[in-house]
C-alpha positions in Angstrom: 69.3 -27.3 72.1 67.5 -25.4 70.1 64.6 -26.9 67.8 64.6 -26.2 65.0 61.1 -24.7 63.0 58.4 -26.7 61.6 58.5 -27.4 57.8 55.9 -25.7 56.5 53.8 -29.0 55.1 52.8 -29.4 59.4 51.8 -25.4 59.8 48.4 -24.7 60.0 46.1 -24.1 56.6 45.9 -20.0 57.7 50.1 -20.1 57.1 50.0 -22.4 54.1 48.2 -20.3 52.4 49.7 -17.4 53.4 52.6 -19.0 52.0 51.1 -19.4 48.6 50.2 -15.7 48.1 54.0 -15.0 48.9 55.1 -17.2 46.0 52.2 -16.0 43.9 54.2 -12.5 44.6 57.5 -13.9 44.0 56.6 -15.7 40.9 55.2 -12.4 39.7 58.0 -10.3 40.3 60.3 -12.8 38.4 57.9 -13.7 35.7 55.9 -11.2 35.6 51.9 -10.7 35.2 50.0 -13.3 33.0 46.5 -11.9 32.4 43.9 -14.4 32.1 42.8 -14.6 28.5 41.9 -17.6 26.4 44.6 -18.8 24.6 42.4 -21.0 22.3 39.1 -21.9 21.6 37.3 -24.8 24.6 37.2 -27.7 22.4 40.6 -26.9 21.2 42.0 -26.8 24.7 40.1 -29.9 25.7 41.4 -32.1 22.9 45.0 -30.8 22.8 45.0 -31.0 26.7 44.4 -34.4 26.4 47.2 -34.8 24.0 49.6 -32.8 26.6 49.6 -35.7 29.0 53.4 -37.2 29.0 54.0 -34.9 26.3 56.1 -31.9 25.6 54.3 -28.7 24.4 56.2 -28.8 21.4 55.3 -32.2 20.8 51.4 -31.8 21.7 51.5 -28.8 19.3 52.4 -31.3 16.4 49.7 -33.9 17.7 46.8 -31.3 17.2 47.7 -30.0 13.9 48.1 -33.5 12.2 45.0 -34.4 14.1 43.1 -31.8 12.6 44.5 -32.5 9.2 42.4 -35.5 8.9 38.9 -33.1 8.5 36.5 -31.6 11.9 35.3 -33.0 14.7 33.3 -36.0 12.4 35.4 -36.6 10.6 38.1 -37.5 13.2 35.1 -39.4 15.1 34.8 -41.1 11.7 38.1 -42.0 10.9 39.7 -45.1 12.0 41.3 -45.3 15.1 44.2 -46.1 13.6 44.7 -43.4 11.8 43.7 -41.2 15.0 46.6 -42.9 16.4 49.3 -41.9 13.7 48.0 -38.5 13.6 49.0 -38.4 17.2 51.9 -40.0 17.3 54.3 -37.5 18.3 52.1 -37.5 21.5 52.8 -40.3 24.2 50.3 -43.4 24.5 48.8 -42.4 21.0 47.2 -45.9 20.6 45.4 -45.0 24.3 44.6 -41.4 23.5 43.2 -42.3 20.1 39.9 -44.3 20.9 39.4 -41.7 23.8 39.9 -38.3 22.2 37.2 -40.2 19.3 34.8 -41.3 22.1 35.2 -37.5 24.0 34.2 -36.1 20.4 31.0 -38.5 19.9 30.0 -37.4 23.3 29.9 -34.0 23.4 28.5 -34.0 19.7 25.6 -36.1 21.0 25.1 -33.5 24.1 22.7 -31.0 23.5 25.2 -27.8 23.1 27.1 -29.8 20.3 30.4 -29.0 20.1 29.9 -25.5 21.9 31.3 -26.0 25.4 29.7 -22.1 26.2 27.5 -24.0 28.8 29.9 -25.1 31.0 30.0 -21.1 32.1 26.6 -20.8 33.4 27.1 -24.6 35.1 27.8 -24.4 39.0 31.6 -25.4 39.6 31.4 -28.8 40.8 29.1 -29.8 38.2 31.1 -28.6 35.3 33.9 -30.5 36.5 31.9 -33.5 37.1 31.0 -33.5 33.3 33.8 -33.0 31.8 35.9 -35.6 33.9 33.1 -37.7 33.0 34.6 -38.0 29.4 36.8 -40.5 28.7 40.4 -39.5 29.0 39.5 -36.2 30.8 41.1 -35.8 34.3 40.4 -33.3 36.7 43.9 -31.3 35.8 42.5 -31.5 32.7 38.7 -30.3 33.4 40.0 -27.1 35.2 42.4 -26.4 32.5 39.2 -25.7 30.5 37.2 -24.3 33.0 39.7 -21.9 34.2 41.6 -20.9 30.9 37.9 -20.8 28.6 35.7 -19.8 31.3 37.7 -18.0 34.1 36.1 -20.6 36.9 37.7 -20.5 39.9 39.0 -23.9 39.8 43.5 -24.2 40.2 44.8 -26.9 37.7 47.2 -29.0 39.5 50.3 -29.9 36.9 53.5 -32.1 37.7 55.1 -28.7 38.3 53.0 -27.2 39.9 52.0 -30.4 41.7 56.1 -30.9 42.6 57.2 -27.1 43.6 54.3 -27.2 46.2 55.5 -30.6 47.6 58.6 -29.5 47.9 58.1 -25.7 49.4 55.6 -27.6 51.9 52.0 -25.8 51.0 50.8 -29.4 50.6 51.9 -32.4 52.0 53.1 -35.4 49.6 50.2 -36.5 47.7 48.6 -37.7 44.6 47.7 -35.0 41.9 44.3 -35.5 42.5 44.3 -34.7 45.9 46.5 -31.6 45.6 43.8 -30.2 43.2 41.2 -30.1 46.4 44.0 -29.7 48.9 45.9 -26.1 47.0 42.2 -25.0 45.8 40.7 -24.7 49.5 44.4 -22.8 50.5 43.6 -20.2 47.6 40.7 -17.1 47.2 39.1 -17.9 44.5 40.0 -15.3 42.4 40.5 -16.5 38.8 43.1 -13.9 37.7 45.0 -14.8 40.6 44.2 -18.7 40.2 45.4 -18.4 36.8 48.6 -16.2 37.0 49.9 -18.5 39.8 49.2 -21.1 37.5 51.2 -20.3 34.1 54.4 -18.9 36.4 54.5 -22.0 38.4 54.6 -23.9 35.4 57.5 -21.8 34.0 59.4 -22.3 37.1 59.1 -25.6 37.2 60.4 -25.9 33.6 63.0 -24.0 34.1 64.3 -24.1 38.0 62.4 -26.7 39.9 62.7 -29.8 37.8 61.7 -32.9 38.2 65.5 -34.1 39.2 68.8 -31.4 39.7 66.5 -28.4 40.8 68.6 -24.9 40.0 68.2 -24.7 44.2 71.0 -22.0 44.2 68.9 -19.9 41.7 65.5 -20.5 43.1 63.0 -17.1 44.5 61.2 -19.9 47.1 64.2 -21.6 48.0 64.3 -18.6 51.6 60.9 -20.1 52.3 61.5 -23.9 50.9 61.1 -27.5 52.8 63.2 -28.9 50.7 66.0 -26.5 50.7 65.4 -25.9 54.6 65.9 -30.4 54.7 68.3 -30.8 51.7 70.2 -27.4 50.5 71.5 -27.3 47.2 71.1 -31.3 47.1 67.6 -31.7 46.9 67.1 -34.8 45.2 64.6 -36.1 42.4 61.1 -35.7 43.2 60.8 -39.3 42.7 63.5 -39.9 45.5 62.1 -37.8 48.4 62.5 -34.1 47.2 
């Protein structure tokens, strides 16, 4: 009998992230190039970042702009927290994000720099990241959002899509978000360009083909090279399930 080949999630790290350049290629062909240029200003990308979580970009969008019709930065820190709240509404948890996007503000007005994040360029790495995730309501996906988009750090912000189509292709093996930021960042060069590209085309995949439950399998790029497809075919299930 023959055996059958290893899923990629038990090949060595060398092949994994071999692997990942190939899809970077793939995703590139099909979506084409993305270069890396800010698509808004830091504090901008912090705050509506935050408002992203659980939330359609659409939605999020809609968030930002009512927030920012109650006045700048103090006077949002100002207001009440209620009326944070109703400004964010069309953003989930609003009544959680509130007190936190009004606490983020007061601290990095109280920081020395103000609200000019232009520091967090010259910081090493792992120290930028360890300030801004020390804000409340700031993740690491988050952090490296900012750090990456703003600043063109070599940092890889780890989505739910991008987060599930690695699960499922087998580059990582199942694991929190958290833990597939560190795990896909020390597969990857760290080539910022490259970090971000892979980025923004994963994400577009997974909107569109990988999703979260009937993943387009049949019209997938990765499906030649996929653990799922290779375990499941066209009936990978839900990513909550097992796929």
């Amino acid at each position: 009998m023959t055996t059958p080949p290893a899923l990629n999630a038990a090949r060595p790290a060398p092949e994994r992230a071999e692997l990942l350049l190939w899809m970077h290629a793939k995703l590139r062909a099909a979506y084409g190039e993305r270069p890396l240029q800010p698509r808004r200003e830091p504090l901008h990308e912090l705050i509506s970042t935050i408002l992203s979580q659980r939330t359609t970009a659409r939605d999020e969008e809609a968030a930002y702009q009512e927030l920012r019709q109650l006045g700048d930065w103090d006077a949002i820190i100002a207001a009440p927290v209620g009326a944070v709240a109703h400004a964010i509404r069309r953003s989930n948890y609003p009544e959680q994000k509130a007190p936190r996007i009004q606490e983020t503000l007061r601290r990095i007005r109280d920081a020395p720099g103000g609200y000019d994040l232009d520091f967090l360029q010259d910081l090493p790495v792992k120290d930028a990241l360890k300030w801004l995730t020390d804000l409340p309501g700031v993740g690491v996906k988050t952090a490296s959002l900012v750090l990456l988009f703003n600043y063109a750090r070599p940092v890889f912000p780890v989505d739910t899509h991008v987060h599930r189509i690695n699960t499922r292709v087998g580059t990582i093996a199942r694991m929190g978000e958290p833990a597939a930021h560190r795990a896909l960042l020390a597969l990857l060069p760290p080539e910022p360009p490259l970090l971000y590209e892979l980025h923004v085309n994963l994400l577009r995949h997974g909107q569109q083909i990988c999703t979260w439950s009937a993943p387009r399998c049949s019209q997938c790029i990765l499906r030649e090279r996929c653990d799922a497809y290779a375990t499941y075919g066209d009936r990978v299930p839900s990513f909550s399930e097992k796929g």
